[in-house]
C-alpha positions as CSV (number, residue, x, y, z in Angstrom):
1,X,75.4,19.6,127.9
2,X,76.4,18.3,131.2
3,X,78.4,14.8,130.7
4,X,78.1,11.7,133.2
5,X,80.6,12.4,135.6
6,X,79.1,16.1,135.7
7,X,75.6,14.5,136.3
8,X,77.0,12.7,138.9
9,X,79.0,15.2,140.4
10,X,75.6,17.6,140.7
11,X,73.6,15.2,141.7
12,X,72.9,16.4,145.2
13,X,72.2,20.2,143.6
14,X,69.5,18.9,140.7
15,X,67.6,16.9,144.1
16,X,67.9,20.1,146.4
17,X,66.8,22.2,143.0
18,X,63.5,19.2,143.1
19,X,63.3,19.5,146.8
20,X,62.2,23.6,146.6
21,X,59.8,22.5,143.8
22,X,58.3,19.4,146.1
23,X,58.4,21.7,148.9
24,X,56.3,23.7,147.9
25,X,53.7,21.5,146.7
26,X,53.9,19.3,150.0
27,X,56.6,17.0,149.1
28,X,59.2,15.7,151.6
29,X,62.4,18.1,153.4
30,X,64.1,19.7,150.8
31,X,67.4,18.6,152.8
32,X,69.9,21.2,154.2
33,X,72.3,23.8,152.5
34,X,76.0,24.3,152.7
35,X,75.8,27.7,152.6
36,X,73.0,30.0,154.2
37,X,73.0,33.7,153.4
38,X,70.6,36.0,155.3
39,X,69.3,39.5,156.0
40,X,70.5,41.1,153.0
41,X,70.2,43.5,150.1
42,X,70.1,41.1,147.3
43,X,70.4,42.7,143.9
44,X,69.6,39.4,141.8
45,X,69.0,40.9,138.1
46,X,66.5,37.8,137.8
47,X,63.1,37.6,139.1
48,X,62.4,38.6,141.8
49,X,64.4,41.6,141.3
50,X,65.4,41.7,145.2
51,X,65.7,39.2,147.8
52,X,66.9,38.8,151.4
53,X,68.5,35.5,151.6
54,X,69.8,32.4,149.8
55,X,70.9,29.1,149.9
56,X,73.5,27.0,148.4
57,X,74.6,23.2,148.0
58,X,76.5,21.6,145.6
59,X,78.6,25.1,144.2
60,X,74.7,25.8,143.3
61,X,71.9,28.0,144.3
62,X,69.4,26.4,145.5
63,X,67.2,28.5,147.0
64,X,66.4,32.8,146.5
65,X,63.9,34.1,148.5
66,X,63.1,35.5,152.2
67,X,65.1,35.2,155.5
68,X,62.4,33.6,157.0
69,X,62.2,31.2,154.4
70,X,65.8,30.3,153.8
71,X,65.9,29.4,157.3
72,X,64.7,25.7,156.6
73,X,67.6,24.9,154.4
74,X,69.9,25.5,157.4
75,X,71.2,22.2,159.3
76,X,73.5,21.1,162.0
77,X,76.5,21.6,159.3
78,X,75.2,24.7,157.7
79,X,77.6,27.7,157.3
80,X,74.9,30.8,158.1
81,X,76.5,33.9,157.3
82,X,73.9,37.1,158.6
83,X,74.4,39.9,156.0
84,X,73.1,42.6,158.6
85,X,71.3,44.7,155.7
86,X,74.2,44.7,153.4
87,X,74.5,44.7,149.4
88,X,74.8,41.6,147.8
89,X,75.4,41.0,144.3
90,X,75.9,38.5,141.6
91,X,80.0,38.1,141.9
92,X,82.1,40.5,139.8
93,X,83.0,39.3,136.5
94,X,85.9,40.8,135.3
95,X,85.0,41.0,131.3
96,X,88.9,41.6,130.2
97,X,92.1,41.1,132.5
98,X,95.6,39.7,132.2
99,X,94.8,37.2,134.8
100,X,98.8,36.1,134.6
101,X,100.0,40.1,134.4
102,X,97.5,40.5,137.5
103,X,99.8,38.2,139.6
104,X,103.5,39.3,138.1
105,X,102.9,42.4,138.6
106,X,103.0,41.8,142.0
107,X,106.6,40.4,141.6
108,X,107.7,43.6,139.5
109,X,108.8,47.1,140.3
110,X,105.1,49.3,140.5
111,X,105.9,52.6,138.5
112,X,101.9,54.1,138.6
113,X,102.4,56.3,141.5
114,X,105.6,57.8,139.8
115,X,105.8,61.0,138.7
116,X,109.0,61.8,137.2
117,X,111.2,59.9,135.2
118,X,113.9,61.1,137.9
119,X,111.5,58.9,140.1
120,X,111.6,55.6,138.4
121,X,115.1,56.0,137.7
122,X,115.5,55.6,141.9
123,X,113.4,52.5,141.9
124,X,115.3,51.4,139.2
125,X,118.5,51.8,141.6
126,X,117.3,50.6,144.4
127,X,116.7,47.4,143.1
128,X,119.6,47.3,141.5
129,X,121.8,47.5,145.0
130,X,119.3,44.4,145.9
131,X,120.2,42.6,142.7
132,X,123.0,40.4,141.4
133,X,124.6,41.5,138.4
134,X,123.1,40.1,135.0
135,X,119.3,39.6,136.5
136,X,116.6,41.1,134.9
137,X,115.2,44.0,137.1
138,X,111.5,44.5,135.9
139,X,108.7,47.3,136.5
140,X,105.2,48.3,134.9
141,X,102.9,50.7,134.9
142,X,104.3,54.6,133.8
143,X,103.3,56.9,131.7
144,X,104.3,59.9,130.5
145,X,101.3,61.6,130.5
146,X,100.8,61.6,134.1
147,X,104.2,62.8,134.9
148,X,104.4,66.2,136.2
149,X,107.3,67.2,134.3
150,X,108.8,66.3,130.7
151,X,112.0,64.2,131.2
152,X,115.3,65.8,129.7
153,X,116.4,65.0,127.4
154,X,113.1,63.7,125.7
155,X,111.9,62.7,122.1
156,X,108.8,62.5,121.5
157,X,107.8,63.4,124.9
158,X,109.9,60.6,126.3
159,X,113.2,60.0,128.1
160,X,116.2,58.7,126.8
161,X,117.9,55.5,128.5
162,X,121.2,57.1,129.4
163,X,120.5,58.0,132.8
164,X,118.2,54.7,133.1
165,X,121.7,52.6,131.6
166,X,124.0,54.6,134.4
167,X,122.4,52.9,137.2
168,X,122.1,49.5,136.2
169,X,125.3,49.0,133.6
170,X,125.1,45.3,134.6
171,X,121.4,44.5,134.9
172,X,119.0,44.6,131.9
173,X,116.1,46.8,132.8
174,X,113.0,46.6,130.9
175,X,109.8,49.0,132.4
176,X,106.4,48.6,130.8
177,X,104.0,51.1,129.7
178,X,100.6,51.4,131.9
179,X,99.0,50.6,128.5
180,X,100.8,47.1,127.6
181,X,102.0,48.6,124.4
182,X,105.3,50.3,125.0
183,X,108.2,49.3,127.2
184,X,111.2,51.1,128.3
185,X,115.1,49.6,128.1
186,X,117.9,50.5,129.3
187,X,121.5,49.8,127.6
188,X,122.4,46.1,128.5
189,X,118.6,45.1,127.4
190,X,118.9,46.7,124.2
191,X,122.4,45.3,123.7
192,X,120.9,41.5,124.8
193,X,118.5,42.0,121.9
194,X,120.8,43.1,119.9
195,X,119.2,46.8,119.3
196,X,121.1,49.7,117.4
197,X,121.2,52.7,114.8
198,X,121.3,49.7,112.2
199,X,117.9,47.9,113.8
200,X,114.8,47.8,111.8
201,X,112.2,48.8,112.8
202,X,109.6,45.7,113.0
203,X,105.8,45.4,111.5
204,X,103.5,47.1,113.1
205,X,106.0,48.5,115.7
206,X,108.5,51.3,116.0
207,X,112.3,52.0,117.6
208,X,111.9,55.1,118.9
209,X,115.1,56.8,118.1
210,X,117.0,60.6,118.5
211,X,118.2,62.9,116.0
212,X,121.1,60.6,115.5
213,X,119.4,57.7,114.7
214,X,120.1,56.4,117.7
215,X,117.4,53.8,119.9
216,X,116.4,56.4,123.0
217,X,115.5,53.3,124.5
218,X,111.4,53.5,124.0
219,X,110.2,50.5,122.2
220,X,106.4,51.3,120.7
221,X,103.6,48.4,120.4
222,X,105.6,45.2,118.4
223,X,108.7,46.6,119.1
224,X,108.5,45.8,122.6
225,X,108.7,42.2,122.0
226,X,112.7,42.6,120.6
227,X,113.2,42.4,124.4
228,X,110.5,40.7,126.0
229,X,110.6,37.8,123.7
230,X,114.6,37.4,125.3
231,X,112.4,36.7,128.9
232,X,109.6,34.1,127.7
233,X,106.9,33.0,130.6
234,X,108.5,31.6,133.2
235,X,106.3,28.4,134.1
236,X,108.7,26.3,136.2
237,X,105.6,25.1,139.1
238,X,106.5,26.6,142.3
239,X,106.9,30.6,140.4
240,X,104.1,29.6,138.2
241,X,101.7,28.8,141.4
242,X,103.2,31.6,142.7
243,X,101.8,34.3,140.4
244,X,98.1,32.5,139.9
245,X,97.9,32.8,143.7
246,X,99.1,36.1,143.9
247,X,96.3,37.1,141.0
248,X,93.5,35.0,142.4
249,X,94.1,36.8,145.9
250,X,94.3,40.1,144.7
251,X,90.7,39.6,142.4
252,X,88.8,37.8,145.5
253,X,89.8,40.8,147.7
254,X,88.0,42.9,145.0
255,X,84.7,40.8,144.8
256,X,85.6,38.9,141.3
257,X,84.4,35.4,141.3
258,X,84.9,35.3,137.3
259,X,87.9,36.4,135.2
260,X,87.9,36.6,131.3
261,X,91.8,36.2,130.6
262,X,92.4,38.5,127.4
263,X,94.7,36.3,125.8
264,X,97.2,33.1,127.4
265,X,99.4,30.7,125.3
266,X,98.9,27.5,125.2
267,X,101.9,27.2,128.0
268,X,99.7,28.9,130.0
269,X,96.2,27.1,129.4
270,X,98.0,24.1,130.3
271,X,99.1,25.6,133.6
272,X,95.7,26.4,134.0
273,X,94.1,23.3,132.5
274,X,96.1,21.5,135.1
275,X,95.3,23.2,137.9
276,X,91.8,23.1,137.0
277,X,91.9,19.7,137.4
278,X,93.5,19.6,140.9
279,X,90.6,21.9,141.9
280,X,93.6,24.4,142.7
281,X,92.4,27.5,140.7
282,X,91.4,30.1,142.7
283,X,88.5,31.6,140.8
284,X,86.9,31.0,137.6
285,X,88.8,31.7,134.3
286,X,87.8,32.3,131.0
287,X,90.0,32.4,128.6
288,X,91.3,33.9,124.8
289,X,94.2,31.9,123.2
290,X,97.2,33.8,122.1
291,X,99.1,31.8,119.7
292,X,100.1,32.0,116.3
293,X,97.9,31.1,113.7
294,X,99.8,28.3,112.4
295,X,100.2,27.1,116.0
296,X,96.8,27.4,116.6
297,X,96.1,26.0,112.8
298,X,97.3,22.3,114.7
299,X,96.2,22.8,118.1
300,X,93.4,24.8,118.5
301,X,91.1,21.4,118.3
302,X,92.6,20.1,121.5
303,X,92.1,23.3,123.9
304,X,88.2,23.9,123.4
305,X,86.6,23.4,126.9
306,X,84.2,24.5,128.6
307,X,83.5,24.3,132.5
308,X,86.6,21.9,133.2
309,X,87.1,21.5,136.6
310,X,83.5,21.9,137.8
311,X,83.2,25.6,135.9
312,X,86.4,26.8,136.8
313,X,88.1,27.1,133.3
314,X,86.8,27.6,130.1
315,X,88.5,28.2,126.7
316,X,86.9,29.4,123.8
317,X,87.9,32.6,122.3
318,X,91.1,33.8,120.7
319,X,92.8,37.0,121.2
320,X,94.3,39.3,118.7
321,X,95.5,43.2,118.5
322,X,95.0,44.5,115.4
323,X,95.7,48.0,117.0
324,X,98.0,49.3,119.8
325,X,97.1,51.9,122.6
326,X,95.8,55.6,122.6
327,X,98.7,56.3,125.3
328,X,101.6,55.1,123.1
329,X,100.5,56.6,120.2
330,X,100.1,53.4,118.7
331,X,95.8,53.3,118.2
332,X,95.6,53.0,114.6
333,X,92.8,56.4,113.4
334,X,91.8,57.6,110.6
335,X,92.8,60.7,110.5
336,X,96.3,61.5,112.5
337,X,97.0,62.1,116.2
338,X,96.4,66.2,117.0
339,X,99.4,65.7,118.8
340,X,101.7,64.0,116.4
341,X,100.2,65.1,113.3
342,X,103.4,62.6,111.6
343,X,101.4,59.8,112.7
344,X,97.8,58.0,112.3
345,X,99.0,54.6,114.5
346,X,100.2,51.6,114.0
347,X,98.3,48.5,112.2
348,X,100.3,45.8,114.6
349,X,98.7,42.6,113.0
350,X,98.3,42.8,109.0
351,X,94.5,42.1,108.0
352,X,95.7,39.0,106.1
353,X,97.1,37.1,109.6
354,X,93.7,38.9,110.7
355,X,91.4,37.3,107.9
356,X,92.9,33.8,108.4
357,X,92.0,34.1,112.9
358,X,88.7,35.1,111.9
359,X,88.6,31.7,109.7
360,X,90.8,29.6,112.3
361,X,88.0,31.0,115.0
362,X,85.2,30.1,112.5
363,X,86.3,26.4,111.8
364,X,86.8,25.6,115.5
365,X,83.5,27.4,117.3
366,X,85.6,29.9,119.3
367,X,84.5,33.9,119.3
368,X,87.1,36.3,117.7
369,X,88.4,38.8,120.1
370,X,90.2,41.4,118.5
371,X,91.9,44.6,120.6
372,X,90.9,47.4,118.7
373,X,91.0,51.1,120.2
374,X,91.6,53.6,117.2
375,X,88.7,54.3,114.8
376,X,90.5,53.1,112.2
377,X,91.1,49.5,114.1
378,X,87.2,49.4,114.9
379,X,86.1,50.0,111.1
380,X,88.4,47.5,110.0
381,X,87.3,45.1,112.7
382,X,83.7,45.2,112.0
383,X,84.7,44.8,108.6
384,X,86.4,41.9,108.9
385,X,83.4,40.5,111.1
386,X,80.8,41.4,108.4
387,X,82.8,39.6,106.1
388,X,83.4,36.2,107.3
389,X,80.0,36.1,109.8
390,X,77.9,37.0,107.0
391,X,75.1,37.7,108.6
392,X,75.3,34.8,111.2
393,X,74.7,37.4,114.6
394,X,75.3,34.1,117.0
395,X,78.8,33.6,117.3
396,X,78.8,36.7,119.9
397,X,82.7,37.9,118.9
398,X,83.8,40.9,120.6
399,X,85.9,44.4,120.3
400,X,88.1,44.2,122.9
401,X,88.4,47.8,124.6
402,X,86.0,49.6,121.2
403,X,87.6,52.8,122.7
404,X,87.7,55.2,120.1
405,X,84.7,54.7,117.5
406,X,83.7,56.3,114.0
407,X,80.3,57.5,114.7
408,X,78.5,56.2,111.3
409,X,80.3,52.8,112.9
410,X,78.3,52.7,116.4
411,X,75.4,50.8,115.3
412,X,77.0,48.6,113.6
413,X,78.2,46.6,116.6
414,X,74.3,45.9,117.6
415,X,73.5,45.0,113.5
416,X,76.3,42.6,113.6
417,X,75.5,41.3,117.1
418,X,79.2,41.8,118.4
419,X,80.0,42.6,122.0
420,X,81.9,46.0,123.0
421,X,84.3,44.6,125.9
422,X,85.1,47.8,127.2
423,X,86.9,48.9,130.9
424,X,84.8,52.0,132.2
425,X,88.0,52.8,134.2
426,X,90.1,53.7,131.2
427,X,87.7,56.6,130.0
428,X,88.3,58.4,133.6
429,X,92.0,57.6,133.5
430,X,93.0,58.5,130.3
431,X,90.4,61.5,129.8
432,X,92.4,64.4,130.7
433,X,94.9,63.7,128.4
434,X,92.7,61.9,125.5
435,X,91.4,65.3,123.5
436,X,95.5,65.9,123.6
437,X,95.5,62.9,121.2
438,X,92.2,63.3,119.2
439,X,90.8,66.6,118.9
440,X,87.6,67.9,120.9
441,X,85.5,66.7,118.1
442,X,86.4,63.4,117.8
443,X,86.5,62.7,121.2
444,X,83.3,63.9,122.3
445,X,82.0,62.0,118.8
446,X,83.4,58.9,119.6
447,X,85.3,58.3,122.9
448,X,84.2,55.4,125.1
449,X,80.7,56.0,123.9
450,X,78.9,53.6,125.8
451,X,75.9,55.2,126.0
452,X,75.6,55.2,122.3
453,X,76.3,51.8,122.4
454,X,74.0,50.6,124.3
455,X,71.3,52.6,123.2
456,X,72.2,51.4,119.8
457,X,71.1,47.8,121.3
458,X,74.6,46.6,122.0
459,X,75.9,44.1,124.6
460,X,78.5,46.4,126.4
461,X,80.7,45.0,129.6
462,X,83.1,45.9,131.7
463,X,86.4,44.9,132.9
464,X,89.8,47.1,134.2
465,X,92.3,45.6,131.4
466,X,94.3,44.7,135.0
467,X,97.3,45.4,135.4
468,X,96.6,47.8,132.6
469,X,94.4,49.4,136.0
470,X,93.8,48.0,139.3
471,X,91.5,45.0,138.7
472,X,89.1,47.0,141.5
473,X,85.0,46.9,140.1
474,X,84.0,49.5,142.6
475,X,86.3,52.5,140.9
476,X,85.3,51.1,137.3
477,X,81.2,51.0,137.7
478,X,82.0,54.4,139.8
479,X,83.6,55.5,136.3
480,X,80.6,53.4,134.3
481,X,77.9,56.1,135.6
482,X,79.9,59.2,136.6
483,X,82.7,59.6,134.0
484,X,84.6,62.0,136.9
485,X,87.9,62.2,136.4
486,X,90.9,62.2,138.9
487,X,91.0,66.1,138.4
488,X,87.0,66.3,138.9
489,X,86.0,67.2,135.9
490,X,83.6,64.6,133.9
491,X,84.2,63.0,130.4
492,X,81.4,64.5,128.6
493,X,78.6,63.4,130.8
494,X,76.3,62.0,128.3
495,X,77.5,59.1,128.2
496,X,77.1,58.1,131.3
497,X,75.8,54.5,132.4
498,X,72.6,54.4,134.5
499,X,73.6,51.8,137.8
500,X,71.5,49.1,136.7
501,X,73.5,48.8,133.0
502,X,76.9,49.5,134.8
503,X,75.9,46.4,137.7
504,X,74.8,44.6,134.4
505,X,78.1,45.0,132.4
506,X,79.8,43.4,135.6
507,X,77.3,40.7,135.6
508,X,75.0,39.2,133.6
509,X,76.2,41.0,130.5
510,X,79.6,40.0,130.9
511,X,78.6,36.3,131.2
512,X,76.6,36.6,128.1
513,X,79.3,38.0,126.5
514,X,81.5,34.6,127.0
515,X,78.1,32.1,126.6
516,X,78.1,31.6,130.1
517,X,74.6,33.1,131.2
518,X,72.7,30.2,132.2
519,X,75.3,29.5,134.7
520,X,76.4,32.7,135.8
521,X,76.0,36.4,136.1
522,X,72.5,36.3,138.5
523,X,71.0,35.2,141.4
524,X,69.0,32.3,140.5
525,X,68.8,29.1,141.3
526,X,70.5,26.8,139.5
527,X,73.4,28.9,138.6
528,X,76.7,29.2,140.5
529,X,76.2,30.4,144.2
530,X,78.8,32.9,143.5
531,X,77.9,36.6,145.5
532,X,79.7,39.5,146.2
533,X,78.8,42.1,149.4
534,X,79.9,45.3,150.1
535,X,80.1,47.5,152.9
536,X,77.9,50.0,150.9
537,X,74.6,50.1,148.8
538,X,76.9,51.2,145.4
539,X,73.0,50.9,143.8
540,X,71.6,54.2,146.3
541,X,74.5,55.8,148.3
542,X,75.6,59.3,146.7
543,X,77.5,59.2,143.8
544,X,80.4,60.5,145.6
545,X,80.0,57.6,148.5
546,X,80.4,54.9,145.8
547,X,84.6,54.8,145.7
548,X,84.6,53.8,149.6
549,X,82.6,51.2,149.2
550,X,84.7,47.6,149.9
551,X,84.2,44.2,149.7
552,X,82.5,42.5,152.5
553,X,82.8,38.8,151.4
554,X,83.4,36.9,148.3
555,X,81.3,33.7,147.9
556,X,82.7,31.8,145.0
557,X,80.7,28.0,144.7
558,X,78.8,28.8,147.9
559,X,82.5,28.8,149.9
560,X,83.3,32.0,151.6
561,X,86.4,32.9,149.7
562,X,87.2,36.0,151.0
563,X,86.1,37.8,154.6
564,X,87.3,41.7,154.7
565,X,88.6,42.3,158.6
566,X,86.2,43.5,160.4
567,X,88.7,46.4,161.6
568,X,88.9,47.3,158.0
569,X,85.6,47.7,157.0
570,X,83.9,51.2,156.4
571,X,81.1,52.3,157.8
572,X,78.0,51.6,155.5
């Protein structure tokens, strides 16, 4: 329902929208567009299924169709940009991020590339010498899987702090996990949060610790938070712009016009909010509140919106991690890890704070979006769905990653009507070390089984979990339909996507999954004029081709957000 000011606001689209009707039939000019796209590839997933051109006014679409055609919306302000055969597609939706992590991360120490600890314990130092004594020096992004040696000492396949502590005795160091759900600390964090032989460990979290009892300094899934919670979001204006530019330039570069935000305080929705409202967000968010339940129990009323600032924020769905990560050893399975047969995961949120989201989301209209990775997490998820939906299959909630899945608990995502929000990406990232964890059997059973999914009837999208990955959509629909990992080897192949459904999970599917498909997610008119175009055809180059593919331009609200260099972009 669009209010009076909206209806004022798109008043000139709703007359251009008439105009291509009267048009047709003889009526008068239809007017002129701000935007003009022509001599394209347009992949619209409406009808028709391909077009050449289009038109936009008003942040709509007003016009899909032929070049020829789309000329006569083009006036002496017109912005005509000639596609010269090129891809276009609905813009990328981004179907779970960290919209906020996407943009610190950029202020943080990158471990990824690292592949010793020996490595990150020289970044560590080299900040360090940059630093004054008693700040925080920060980093994300190992993981000890990838490294190319075992540190020593380890435990548990991990390091221990000391030589981590020797080279920042006066700066506390904390350096998160690639997955979100470990972090590393050196001495002076661990000493700021007050972390010893005599600390327990907390719910659905673990202290990793040595022979001796000792912390080694690895802090799994809710123990993490000991530390963090000493360095709460830091929202004073000019650092808090800083990082929502930062993200917003780093996701237009990569063709993403939408972004579902997998979980923001209400801190950081009113950052957002307000921004919204000064027109100063730089692409459109979606978001999942992360609060407690008996913050949200008072003011989850008064954060409901949907398409403030002229669609550029929306919240209504609420985050929760019932589970932790595969990587950390903290996905919650049935049945223990092959590789640390001691353990079956963590539970990190008890199904009684769980039941009471589920009714909190309920009451207030917003869709339950509940992390869950392990097979155990998934069953217990559904569960929990079955129980307090009963049998209502509109309220589209959603399994957050669905990683690791119970096969007799496939089809039950399509019976329930809940959405797998999964990131392709993660399947060729973490395959070679994933049967490590589970087993060949359960892994070819049930690991990132989207194929099953889908064929099952179930609304799967995509996403990268950024900064979990890089927030790219090229390298996670290249994973969607080839499953080839880094090493070249594929992740059991059946499961591939075919391009269409991989496009479709970046697109209209992901918009379904946040109730935004009437305004987004195609090329029709009416809907946001928001396009992506790539220096490649990612739909009929060779497989292999697909990776060097790069964004051309970024239309979001029929602007020109982002233009690639011309020096910089590949051959097609």
């Amino acid at each position: 329902m669009i209010d009076v000011r909206a209806r004022a606001r798109y008043a000139p689209v709703i007359g251009a929208v008439l105009g291509v009707v009267l048009g047709s039939c003889g009526g008068e000019d239809q007017g002129s567009a701000e935007l003009v796209v022509l001599n394209g590839r347009l992949v619209t997933l409406a009808v028709p299924a391909e077009a050449e051109a289009l038109a936009a006014a008003g942040g709509r679409i007003v016009f899909v169709g032929s070049s020829e055609d789309a000329r006569a919306w083009i006036g002496p302000d017109t912005e005509v940009l000639d596609l010269e055969g090129r891809l276009g597609v609905p813009g990328f939706i981004e179907g779970h991020g960290h919209f906020w992590g996407v943009g610190e991360a950029k202020l943080q120490l990158a471990l990824e590339g690292a592949q010793t600890w020996d490595e990150i314990v020289g970044q560590v130092a080299e900040a360090v010498a940059q630093a004054e004594p008693g700040t925080w020096i920060l980093g994300r992004g190992w993981h000890q899987s990838k490294w190319s040696e075992v540190p020593v000492p380890e435990v548990q396949g991990l390091p221990t702090h000391h030589s981590l502590s020797a080279v920042s005795p006066e700066n506390p160091v904390l350096l998160g996990h690639a997955s979100g759900h470990m972090a590393f600390a050196n001495a002076r964090a661990m000493e700021l949060a007050g972390i010893d032989a005599g600390t327990a460990d907390p719910e659905g979290g673990e202290i990793v610790r040595d022979a001796d009892g000792h912390p080694t300094g690895a802090l799994r899934e809710t123990a993490e938070n000991l530390v963090a919670g000493l360095r709460s979001e830091t929202l004073e204006p000019s650092y808090a712009r800083q990082v929502v530019r930062l993200a917003g330039e780093e996701c237009l570069a990569k063709g993403i016009t939408s972004f579902q935000d997998a979980g923001s305080s209400f801190g950081l929705i009113d950052l957002y909010r307000q921004m919204a409202d000064d027109g100063a967000l730089p692409l459109r968010l979606w978001v999942m509140v992360r609060e407690s339940n008996e913050a949200m129990a008072e003011s989850l009323g008064n954060y409901r919106m949907i398409d403030r600032g002229n669609g550029f924020l929306t919240v209504r769905g609420i985050k929760r991690s019932i589970d932790g990560a595969l990587g950390s050893h903290g996905a919650w399975l049935l049945d223990p890890y092959d590789d640390m047969p001691q353990s079956a995961g963590l539970n990190t949120t008890s199904l009684d704070v769980m039941e009471e989201t589920a009714r909190l989301a309920r009451e207030h209209d917003f869709q339950f979006c509940v992390h869950a990775i392990g097979d155990r997490a998934n069953r217990e998820t559904l569960d929990l769905f079955e129980r307090t939906l009963a049998g209502d299959r509109t309220r589209r909630w959603r399994v957050e990653h669905a990683q690791h899945l119970h096969p007799d608990d496939v089809p039950r995502f399509a019976e329930l009507g809940v959405i797998a929000s999964m990131q392709a990406v993660h399947c060729t990232s973490d395959g070679p070390w994933v049967p490590d964890r589970l087993g060949e059997q359960r892994s070819a059973e049930g690991a990132y089984v989207w194929r099953d999914l889908i064929e099952s009837g179930a609304v799967v999208t995509n996403g990268t979990d950024a900064p979990v990955e890089d927030v790219d959509p090229i390298a996670s629909f290249h994973a969607s339909i080839s499953r080839r990992m880094a090493n070249g080897e594929i992740f059991y192949e059946d499961q591939r996507m075919t391009r269409e459904e991989a496009l479709r999970s970046y697109t209209i599917d992901a918009a379904y999954a946040a109730f935004e498909e009437d305004v987004k997610g195609s090329l029709e008119v009416g809907k946001f004029a928001d396009l992506t175009v790539l220096s490649r055809d990612i739909m009929t180059v060779p497989e292999n081709e697909i990776p060097g593919a790069r964004v051309v331009y970024t239309i979001l609200g029929g602007q020109l957000a982002y233009r690639r260099p011309p020096s910089s972009i590949p051959g097609g």
